[in-house]
Every structure is written in structure tokens, then in C-alpha cells.
N, C-alpha and C positions, 0 to 999 in steps of 0.2 A: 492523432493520438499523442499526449503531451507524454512529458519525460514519464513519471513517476508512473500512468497507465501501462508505459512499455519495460518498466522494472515487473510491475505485477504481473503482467504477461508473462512473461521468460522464469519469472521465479514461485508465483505462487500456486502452479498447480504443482511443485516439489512436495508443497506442504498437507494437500490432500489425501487422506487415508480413511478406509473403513475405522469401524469400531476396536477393540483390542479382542472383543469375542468373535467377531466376524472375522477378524486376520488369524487369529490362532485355529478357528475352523479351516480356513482356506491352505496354512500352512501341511495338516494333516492331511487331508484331502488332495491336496497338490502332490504331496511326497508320497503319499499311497499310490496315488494315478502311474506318475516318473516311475516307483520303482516295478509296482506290479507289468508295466508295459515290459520294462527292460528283462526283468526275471523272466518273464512270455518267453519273448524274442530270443533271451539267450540258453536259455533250460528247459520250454517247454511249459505247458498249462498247469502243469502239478505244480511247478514253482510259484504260480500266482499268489498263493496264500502268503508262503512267506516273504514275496515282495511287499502286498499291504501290511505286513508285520515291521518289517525293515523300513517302508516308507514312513509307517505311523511313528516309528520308532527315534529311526536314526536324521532322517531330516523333520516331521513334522514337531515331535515332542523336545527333541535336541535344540529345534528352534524357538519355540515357546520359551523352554527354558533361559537360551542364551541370548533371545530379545531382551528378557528380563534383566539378565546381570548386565549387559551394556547400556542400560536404557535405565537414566536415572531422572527423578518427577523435577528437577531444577533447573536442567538443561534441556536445553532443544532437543536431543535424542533423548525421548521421554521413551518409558517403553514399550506406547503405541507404536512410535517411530522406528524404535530399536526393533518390534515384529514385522514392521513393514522391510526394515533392510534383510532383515532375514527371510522376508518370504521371496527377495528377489536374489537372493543368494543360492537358494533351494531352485527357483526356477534355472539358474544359471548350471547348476550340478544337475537337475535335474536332464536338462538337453544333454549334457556329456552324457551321461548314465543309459540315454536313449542310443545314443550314438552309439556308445559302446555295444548293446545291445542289437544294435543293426547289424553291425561288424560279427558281434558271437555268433549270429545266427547264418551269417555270409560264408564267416569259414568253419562254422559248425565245431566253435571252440569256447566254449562259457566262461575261461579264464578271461579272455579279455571283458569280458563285463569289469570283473573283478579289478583290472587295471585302470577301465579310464574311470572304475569308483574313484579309487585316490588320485590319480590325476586330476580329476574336478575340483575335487576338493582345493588342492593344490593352487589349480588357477584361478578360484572364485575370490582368492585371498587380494588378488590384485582390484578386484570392484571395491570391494570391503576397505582396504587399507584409503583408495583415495578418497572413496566416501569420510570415512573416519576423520580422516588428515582433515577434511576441509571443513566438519563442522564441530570439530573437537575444541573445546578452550586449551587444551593442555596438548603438547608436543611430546615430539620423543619416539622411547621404547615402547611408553603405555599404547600409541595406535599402533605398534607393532602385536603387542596383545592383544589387543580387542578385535584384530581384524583375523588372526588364527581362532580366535573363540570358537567360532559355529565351524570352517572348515574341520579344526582338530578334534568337536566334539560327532561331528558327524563319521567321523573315521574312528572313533573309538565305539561308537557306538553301532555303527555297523560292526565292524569284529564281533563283537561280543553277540550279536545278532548270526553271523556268519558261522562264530565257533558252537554256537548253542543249535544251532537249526539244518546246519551242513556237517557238523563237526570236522571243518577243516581249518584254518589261520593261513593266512596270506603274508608271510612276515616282509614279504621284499615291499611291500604296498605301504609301509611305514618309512621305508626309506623314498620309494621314488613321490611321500606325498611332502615328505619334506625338502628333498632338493628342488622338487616343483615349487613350494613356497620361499625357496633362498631366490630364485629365477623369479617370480611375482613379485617378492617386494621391493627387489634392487631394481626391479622396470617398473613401479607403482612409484617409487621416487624419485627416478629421474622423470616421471612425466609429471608427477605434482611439481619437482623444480622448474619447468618447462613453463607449467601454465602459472606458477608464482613470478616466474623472471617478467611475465608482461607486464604486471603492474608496478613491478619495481622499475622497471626500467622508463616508466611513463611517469609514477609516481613519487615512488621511494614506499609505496606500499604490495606487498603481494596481491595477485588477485583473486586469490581463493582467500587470504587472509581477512583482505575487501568484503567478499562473498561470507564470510564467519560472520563479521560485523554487522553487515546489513542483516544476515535471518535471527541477531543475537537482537538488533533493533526489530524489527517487523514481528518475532514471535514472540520472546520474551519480555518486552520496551524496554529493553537496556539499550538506549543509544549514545553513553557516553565513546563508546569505542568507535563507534561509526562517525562522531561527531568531530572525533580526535580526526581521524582519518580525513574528514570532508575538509575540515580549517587549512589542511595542506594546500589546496588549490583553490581556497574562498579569493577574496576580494575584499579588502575593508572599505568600506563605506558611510557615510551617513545620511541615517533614514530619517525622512518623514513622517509625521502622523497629524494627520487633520484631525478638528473637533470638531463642537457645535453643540456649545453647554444649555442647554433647555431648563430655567427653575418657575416655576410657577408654586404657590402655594402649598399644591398638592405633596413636592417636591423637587427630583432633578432627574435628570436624563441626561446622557452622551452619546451623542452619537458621532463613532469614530470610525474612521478610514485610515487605517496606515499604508501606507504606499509601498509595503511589502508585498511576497505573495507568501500565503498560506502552503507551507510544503517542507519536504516532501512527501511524508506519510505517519501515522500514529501519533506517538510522542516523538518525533526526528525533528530536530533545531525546530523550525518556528510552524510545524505541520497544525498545532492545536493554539497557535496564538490567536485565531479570532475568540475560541471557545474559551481559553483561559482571563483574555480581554473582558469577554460577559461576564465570566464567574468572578474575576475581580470587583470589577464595579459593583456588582449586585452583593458582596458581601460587605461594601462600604455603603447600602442603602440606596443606589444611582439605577437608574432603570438605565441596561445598556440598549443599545441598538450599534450593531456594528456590520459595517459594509465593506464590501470586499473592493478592489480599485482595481484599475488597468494596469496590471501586472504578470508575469509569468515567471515559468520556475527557477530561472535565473536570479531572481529576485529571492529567493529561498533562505531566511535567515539559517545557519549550520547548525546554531549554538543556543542551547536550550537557555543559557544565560544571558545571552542577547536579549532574547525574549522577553525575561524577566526584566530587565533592564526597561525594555522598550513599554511595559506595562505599568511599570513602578514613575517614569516620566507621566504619563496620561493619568493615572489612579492620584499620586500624589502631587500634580501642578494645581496650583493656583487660580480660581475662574471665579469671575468678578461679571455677573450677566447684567449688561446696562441698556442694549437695545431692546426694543416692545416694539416693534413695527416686524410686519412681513407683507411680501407682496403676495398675490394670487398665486397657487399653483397654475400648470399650465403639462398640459402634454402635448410633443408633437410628433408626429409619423411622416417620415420621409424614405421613398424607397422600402429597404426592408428593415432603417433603424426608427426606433422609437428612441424620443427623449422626453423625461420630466423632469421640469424645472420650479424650482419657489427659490425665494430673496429673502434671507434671513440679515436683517440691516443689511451691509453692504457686502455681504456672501453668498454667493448663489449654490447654492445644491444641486448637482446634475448625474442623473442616474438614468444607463443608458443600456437598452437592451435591444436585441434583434429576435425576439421571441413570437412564433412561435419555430423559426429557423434555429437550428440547434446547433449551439456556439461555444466555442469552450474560452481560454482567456483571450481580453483584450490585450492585444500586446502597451505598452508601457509608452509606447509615444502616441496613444490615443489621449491619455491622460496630460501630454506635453501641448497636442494639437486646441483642448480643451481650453486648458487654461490660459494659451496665445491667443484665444478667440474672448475670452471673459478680459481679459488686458484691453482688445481693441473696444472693448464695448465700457470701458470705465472700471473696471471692477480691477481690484488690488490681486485679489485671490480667489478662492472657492473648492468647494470637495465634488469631485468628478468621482462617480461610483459606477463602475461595472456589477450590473445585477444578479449577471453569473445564473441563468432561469430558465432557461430553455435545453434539454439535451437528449439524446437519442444516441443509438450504438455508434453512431458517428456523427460529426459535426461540417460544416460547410467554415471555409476560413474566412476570416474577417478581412477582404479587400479592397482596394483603393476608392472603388466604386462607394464602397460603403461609408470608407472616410467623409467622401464627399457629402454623402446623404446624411452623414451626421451634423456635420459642421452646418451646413444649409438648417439641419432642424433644432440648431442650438441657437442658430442666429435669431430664427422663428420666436422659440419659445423664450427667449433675453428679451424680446422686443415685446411680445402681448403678456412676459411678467411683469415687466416695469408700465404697465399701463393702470396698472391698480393697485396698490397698497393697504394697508390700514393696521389697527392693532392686531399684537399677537395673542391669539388665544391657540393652547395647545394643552393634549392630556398624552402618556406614556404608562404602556405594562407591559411586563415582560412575565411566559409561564410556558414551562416546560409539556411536553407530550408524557402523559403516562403512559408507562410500559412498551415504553422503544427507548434503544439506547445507541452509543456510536453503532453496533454494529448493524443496527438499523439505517443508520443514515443520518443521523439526528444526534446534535452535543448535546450538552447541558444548556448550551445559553438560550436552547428552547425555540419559541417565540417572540420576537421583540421588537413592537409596534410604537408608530410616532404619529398620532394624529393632531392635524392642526385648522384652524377657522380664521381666517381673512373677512371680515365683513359678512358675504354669505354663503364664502366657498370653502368647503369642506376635501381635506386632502388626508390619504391615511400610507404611511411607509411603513411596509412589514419588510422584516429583513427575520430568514429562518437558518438556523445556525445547522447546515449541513453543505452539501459539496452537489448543487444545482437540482434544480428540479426536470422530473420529467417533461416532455415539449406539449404542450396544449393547458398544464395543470396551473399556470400565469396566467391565463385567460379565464378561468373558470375561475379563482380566487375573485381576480377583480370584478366580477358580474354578479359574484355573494356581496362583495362590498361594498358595491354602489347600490344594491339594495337597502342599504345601511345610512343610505343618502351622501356617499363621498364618490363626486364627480370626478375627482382625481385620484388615480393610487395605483402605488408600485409594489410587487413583490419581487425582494431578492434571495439571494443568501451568499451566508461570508466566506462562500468555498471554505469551510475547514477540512483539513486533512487528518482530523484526529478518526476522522469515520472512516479513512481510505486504508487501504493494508488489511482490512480486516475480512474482507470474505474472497476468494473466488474467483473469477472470469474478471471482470474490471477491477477489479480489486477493493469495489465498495458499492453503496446502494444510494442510487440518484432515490432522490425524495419524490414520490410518488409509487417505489415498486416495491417495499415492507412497507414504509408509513405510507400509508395508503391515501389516495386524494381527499376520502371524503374526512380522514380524521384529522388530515391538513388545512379544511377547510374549515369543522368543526372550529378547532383550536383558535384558526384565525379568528373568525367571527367572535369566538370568546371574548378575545383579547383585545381585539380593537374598540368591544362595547364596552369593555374595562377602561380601556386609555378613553373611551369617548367620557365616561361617568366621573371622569379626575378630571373633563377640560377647564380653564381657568386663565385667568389674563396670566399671561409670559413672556418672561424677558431670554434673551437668547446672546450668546460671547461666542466668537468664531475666533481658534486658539492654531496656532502650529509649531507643534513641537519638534524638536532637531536631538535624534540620538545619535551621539557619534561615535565610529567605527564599529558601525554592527561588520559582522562577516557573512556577505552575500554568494551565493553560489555562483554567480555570475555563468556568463554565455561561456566564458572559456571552460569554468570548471564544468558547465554540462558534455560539453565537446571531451573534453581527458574524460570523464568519467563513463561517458557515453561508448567513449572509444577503448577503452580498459575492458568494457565489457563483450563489445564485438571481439576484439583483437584474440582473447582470452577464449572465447568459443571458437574462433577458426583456428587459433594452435590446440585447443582440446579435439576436435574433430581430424584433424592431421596427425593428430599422436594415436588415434583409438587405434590406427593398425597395427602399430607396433607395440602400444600397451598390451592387448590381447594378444599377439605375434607373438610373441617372443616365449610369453609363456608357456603359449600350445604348441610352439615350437619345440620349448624344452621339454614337452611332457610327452609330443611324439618321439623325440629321441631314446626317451626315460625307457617308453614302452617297448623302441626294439633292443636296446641294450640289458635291460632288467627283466 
């Protein structure tokens, strides 16, 4: 499971909730059940009524309401979220409330109901305030308010519940619900400083403040605050990005590999660079085709400006296509790698998959080993592309064994390309899926196909601008294609991360489980018979452009950041005893003193 997989893990079932009608049901419902039980237990059957009264009351509708006033439509605690914190607020009052109720019925004294009411209340302040604290923009006194909201309305609201239906007032229950809330929130802050001190002390950032950042990027795509945050332990470096300008009559084409990776997720530093790459060129008239490289997330541009940067070199450079010669396509299968290869003048194209074995990134010295192998065989340079095409709930790792079997089928297919040659004829289109979108699995930059004719061999490269396909759905493509009479042809995609973050369990949807195989297949077939209807004699310029000092996430910053977030969970998990301790400590005091 790579980095970015194991953030969606840990953090995005935080973000799952019912409806805002289903939670405001469940909230009533839940505080009905909690109180009519406890009223049973501590009063007797006749009390039941006015427990569903007090529950619907004082926790169910108290909460609805004060979901709402914390819960604003701009921020992350929207006020589906805000009824979500309250209905586990309710649950947490709701166990005291029972408890109490065991206890009345044990010593056959109903006032204690009455007391661990306000004591609950009291201690739920401490969930409430570190929740608050940690996804709140703004500091302070205000999460001191918002985190009494629902405890103090649920204590006013039972009284008035209590003096209208019992006609009695509990006034000491006012004092022990407030010194129980002085007791929660001076132990709610010394444990948010506890799990802040991690990342300062690793970073120079907090790690719930980290934690802010990242759900401010993932929910809202405001990732400048997280961006600020990551450039602290980036790596400047300078990147690469291969070409391979295509103009034929019809028009142009580029097809680009940057030797970055695509990550970490949504709009986060360079997560949507292959998809913003298409949409660029394709608003300057250039059919993209863009491929992903042997790369991983260390390779992670941070900075959404990098990006731009790195798009604005490729969109606006200079290409002058003077070569019209290409050699044959060629595929070859060794072990469990596949390679396909063509010679564009003196650049070889190498696009390399292990499908239908489900594989996730090529690490970045495949890409090293490739192009030591095109050196021995003549060649200056050449674009080495990871097809990124094959995946399943887990993947098998790319091992030494396999290095082997690639390098041996790269040797193969440099040798039976260079046996034929001739003019280049090639056509190019690019066309999006209707009705999917990222959160389907699928960018903007669509479909985007490169077919090309050597003499009598016909070769077609789809590359689909999502983040891998399901495992078998690369074989099935290619068997629509070569019905099409192309004896050779690859499907990849340019792992974008603009799709990832956005639903669930893995955190996004491999192409094949919403957009479904056959509407991928459809589309290809489209597309390809479109790029075949443009082919036309073609001249071809193999370009490499040099951005310097993007900021890389590098292996160290995945290690810090990696480690910020473990470190950070085992002192949260070490404090929960005494975050909760201390409190129920002071409210059992409260109760025999008060």
C-alpha cells in the first residue's frame, strides 16, 4: 500500500456520515432510548414517558439545534458534521445517564440519576473541545464555546424538562456540571499540547495543526496551508520532462512523461499535474497524450506552483519536428514483464507493464536501469513509461527478478525495432467520457490516443487519464484493438491523483469499478478510429526539458511525515486514560462531596 493509500486509510472514514435527515432522526431516537432506559431503571415504568420526552428534548432536539449553530456551510464542520459530533456527544452522555441509572436502581435512590445527568454533560466537554481544537481554523476562547454548546444546552434543557414534569430543580447540578467542565477542559488541553508537541518537535509544525491542514486540503481543496507545511521538509531539485512532438498535417500532438510522480491527492502540489498537463495543451489546440514514468511518492511535487511552472516549460517551449522516419513497433514478454518499444528518429519509446499481475509504482531506478540499457545500444536518450494498468485490492512488488526480465525484454525488442524502419505516418485524438467525473476515477484529459504506420505495421498508444486500471481490463482493450488491425498497442494511464481523496475505502476508484470496462472500451474504440481517420505523413522532435528547483517530497520527507503521524497516534492512545481519567475522576468526587 503506497503513502497516500495509507493517509486515506487512517483518515477518510473520519469523513463518512449519513444524510443530515438521517442524523437528526437517529439523534432523537438515540436520546429517547438513553433516557427512557435510565428514567425505567431509576423511577420505575411510569417515568418512561417523560424520559422519551427529556430524550427527544434535551439531547435529541438540543442537538439538532446546536449541530446547526456550530456547523457552518464553508468549513469543514459543515452542519452535517456538526450533527454528526453531536450525535456522539449524546452517545457519550447518553452511557453516563445509563450508568447513573443502574446505580439509582442498585441503591433505590433516583437522585443519583439526576447527578451523573450533569456530570456527563460535564465530561463529554472534553471529546467536544479536542475535536473542535483540531479542525477548527480559528483558536482560542471561541473552541472553549463551542465545545460547552450542546453539554450546557442539554443541562438547561433538561431542567426546564425536570422543573415542568417533576416539579422539582436540582440547583447543586449547575455547579457540579460546571466545575466538571473547569476539570475537562484544562485536561482537553494539556492532551491537545501533548499530541501538538509531536510535530513540533519533529517538524516545527503541530500535529493536529498538520491534521487541520490536510482535511482543509482533502475536503475543502484548499491546499495552500498544507503546501506551506509540506515545503518545510521538501528537497529542491530539478526535474525532468520528456517529449515527443508529433505534427502531421492534420496537426500536433505531445506526448509527455515528466519524471515526477503524480501526488499526493486532489488538488495537493502536483496530485493533478498529468490532468492539468492535458487540459493545458488541449486549450493550445495539441492533442495531449501523457504518461506516467517510474516514479513514486517521493517524487511528489508540494507546490501547486511548481506545477505550473513545470507546464508553462512544456506548453510554451519551442518544437521544430524535422524527423519523418520511425521504426516498427515491437512487443516483448519476458517472465512476468511486458515491453513495447518504437524508434522515433533516434528515441526509443519504452512502455513497460507487468499486467495482468497487479502492480503499483515503478520505483524510479527502473527508469535509471532503462536508460543505461538505450546508452549501451546507441541511443542518446529515450522516454521510459510506467503504464501504471493492472491493479487489484493489493499488488505483488516489483522485484529483482523482474528487473531482470525487463532489461533481457528491452534488449529483445531495441534489437527486432531497429530491424525495420520507414516513414512516419501517425494520427492523434483526444475525448473525454461522458458522465464520469474525477470522482469516478476519470480527469478531464479523458482519452488520449497515438496511433502510428511503419510500412505495414500499425501500432496504437492509449494512455487514460485516471489512477490504474482494474487487472485483466488491459487485455481486453488490446483484443477490441487489434480488431481494428493494430498488431501492437499499449494501454496506460497517467496515475493522476486529482481522482484520489475523493471517495472511501481506497480513497478513489481504479478505472474499471464506476467507469465501467465496457464504456472504456467503447470510448477507446472511438478514439482510436478518430486518431486512425487524421493518419498522415509525420515528422516527430524528441525535446527534454529541465525545471529547476521544483520541491520534491523526497524519501526523507515521507519518513518525518510518515513518522509525525504514527508518533502522534501512540501519544494520543497513551493519553486517552487520563484525558477521560481525570475527568470521571473529578465528577466522581463532585458526586460524593455535592
Amino acid at each position: 500500500m503506497d503513502f497516500t493509500s495509507q493517509l486515506m486509510k487512517k483518515y477518510r472514514s473520519f469523513f463518512s456520515l449519513p444524510s443530515k435527515s438521517m442524523l437528526g432522526v437517529q439523534l432523537v431516537l438515540i436520546g429517547m432510548f438513553f433516557c427512557a432506559i435510565s428514567y425505567w431503571l431509576a423511577s420505575g415504568s411510569e417515568w418512561i414517558t417523560i424520559g422519551l420526552i427529556d430524550g427527544a428534548v434535551s439531547l435529541g432536539l438540543s442537538g439538532i439545534i446546536c449541530g446547526h449553530i456550530i456547523g457552518k456551510k464553508d468549513d469543514f464542520l459543515t452542519p452535517r458534521r456538526g450533527l454528526g459530533l453531536m450525535l456522539f456527544g449524546i452517545i457519550f452522555v447518553g452511557i453516563g445517564i445509563l450508568i447513573g441509572g443502574l446505580f439509582a436502581r442498585a441503591f433505590n435512590n433516583s437522585a443519583i440519576l439526576e447527578r451523573t445527568y450533569f456530570l456527563s454533560c460535564g465530561v463529554v466537554v472534553v471529546y467536544e473541545y479536542v475535536v473542535l481544537a483540531a479542525v477548527s481554523k480559528t483558536k482560542g476562547f471561541r473552541d472553549v464555546l463551542e465545545s460547552l454548546v450542546q453539554p450546557a444546552s442539554i443541562v438547561i434543557a433538561h431542567s426546564i424538562v425536570l422543573y415542568l414534569f417533576k416539579s422539582s430543580f436540582f440547583a447543586y447540578g449547575f455547579l457540579m456540571f460546571g466545575l466538571t467542565c473547569i476539570a475537562s477542559i484544562l485536561t482537553a488541553k494539556l492532551y491537545y499540547s501533548r499530541i501538538e508537541g509531536v510535530g513540533k518537535k519533529i517538524l516545527g509544525v503541530g500535529s493536529l495543526s498538520l491534521f487541520r491542514s490536510l482535511i482543509a486540503s482533502l475536503i475543502l481543496d484548499e491546499s495552500e496551508f498544507l503546501e506551506n507545511d509540506l515545503k518545510r521538509l521538501s528537497l529542491k531539485m530539478d526535474v525532468e520532462v520528456r517529449t515527443l512532438s508529433f505534427k502531421n498535417e492534420k496537426g500536433r500532438c505531445l506526448l509527455v512523461a515528466p519524471l515526477v510522480h503524480p501526488g499526493p491527492f486532489r488538488n495537493l502540489g502536483g496530485a493533478a499535474l498529468p490532468t492539468a498537463l492535458a487540459e493545458s495543451l488541449a486549450d493550445f489546440g495539441i492533442v495531449p497524450v501523457i504518461f506516467h514514468t517510474p516514479t513514486t511518492h517521493e517524487d511528489d511535487p508540494v507546490s501547486g506552483e511548481d506545477c505550473r511552472r513545470i507546464i508553462s516549460a512544456v506548453v510554451n517551449a519551442n518544437y521544430s519536428e524535422e524527423n519523418a522516419d520511425a521504426s516498427k513497433p515491437v512487443s516483448i514478454k519476458v517472465g512476468r514483464v511486458t515491453v513495447t518499444a518504437q524508434i522515433f528518429g533516434n528515441t526509443p519509446l519504452i512502455v513497460i507493464t507487468r499486467s495482468p499481475i497487479p502492480t503499483e509504482d515503478l520505483p524510479k531506478r527502473v527508469h535509471n536501469i532503462c536508460i543505461e540499457k538505450l546508452v549501451e545500444y546507441g541511443y542518446s536518450d529515450g522516454v521510459i513509461v510506467d503504464a501504471h494498468n493492472s491493479m487489484d485490492a493489493t499488488y505483488e512488488a516489483f522485484v529483482k527478478q523482474d528487473e531482470d526480465d525487463l532489461l533481457e525484454a528491452l534488449e529483445e525488442a531495441l534489437e527486432k525495432a531497429a530491424e525495420e524502419s520507414g516513414e512516419l505516418f501517425a494520427g492523434f485524438a483526444q475525448s473525454r467520457l461522458e458522465g464520469f467525473s474525477r470522482r469516478d476515477g476519470i480527469g478531464e484529459g479523458g482519452v488520449m490516443v497515438l496511433v502510428t504506420q511503419i510500412n505495414n505495421h500499425k501500432a496504437a498508444f492509449v494512455s487514460l487519464d485516471g489512477n490504474n486500471l482494474l487487472c485483466g481490463i488491459r487485455e481486453k482493450i488490446k483484443e477490441e484493438v487489434s480488431k481494428l488491425g493494430y498488431e501492437i498497442s499499449e494501454v496506460a494511464t497517467t496515475d493522476t491523483h486529482a481522482v484520489t481523496g475523493t471517495t472511501g475505502g481506497q480513497g478513489y476508484n481504479i478505472l474499471g469499478k464506476v467507469v465501467t470496462e465496457m464504456a472504456l472500451i467503447e470510448k477507446i474504440i472511438q478514439t482510436v478510429k478518430e486518431a486512425e481517420s487524421k493518419i498522415s505523413k509525420c515528422n516527430v522532435e524528441f525535446s527534454k526539458h529541465i525545471v529547476r528547483d521544483i520541491s520534491l517530497l523526497g524519501q526523507e520527507g515521507l519518513r518525518i511525515l510518515w513518522s509525525i503521524t504514527e508518533e502522534s497516534i501512540h501519544v494520543a492512545k497513551q493519553g486517552l486514560v487520563w484525558l477521560l481519567g481525570v475527568p470521571i475522576i473529578c465528577a466522581a468526587l463532585l458526586f460524593l462531596l455535592l
